[in-house]
C-alpha positions in Angstrom: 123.1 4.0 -106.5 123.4 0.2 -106.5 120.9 -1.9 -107.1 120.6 -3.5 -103.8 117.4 -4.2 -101.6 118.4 -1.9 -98.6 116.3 -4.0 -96.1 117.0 -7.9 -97.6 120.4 -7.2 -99.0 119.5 -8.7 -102.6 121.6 -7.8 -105.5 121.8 -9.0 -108.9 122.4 -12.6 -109.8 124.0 -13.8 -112.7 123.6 -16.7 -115.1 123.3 -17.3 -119.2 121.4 -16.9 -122.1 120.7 -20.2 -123.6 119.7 -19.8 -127.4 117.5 -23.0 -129.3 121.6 -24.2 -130.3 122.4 -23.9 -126.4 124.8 -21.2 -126.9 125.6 -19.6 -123.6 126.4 -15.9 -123.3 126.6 -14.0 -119.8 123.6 -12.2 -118.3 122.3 -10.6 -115.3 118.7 -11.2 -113.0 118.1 -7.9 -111.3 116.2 -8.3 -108.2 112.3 -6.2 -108.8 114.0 -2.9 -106.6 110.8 0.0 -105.8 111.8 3.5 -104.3 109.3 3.5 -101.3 108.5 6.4 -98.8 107.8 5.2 -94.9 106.9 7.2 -91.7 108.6 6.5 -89.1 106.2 7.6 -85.9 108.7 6.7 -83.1 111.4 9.7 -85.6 108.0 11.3 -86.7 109.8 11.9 -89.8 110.0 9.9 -93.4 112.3 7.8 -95.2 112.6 6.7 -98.7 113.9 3.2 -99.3 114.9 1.7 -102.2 113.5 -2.0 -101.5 112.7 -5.3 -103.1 109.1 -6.2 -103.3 109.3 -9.1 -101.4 110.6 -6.5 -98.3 107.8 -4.0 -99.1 105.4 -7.5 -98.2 107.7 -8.2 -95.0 107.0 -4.4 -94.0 103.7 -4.8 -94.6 103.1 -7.8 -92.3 105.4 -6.8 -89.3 105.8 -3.4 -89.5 108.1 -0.9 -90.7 110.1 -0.4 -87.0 110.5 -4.4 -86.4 112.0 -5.0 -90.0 114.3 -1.9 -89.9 115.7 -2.9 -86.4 116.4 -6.1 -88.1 118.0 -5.0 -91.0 120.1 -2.8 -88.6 121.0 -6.2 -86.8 121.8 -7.8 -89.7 124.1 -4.7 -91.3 121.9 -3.9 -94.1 121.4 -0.6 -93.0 123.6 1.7 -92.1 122.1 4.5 -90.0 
């Protein structure tokens, strides 16, 4: 699987390593990605998501059924 926030869409960045001589060689930033479980009342069923943590806080402040109609919006998620 990719590693992609399925709610915010983050993926990895990249950028360089600079050494003490400023040598730049090629890396990657890879977003903080958590495999989280949810229950869904309205489905009365569970999902696992594969999330940043800076969704798991957005889930936590509105609510798991407002952010995944939003991401549904937005075309993060797919079902």
């Amino acid at each position: 699987m990719a590693r992609v926030c399925e709610i915010t869409g983050k993926r990895p960045q990249v950028g360089n390593n600079v050494s003490h001589a400023n040598n730049k060689t090629k890396r990657r930033f890879y977003p903080n990605l958590q495999k989280k479980r949810f229950f869904i009342p309205e489905e009365n069923k569970w999902i696992t998501l594969k999330l940043s943590t800076k969704a798991i806080k957005t889930i936590n402040l509105k609510g798991i059924t407002a952010v995944l109609k939003e991401a549904r919006a937005n075309g993060f998620l797919a079902n």
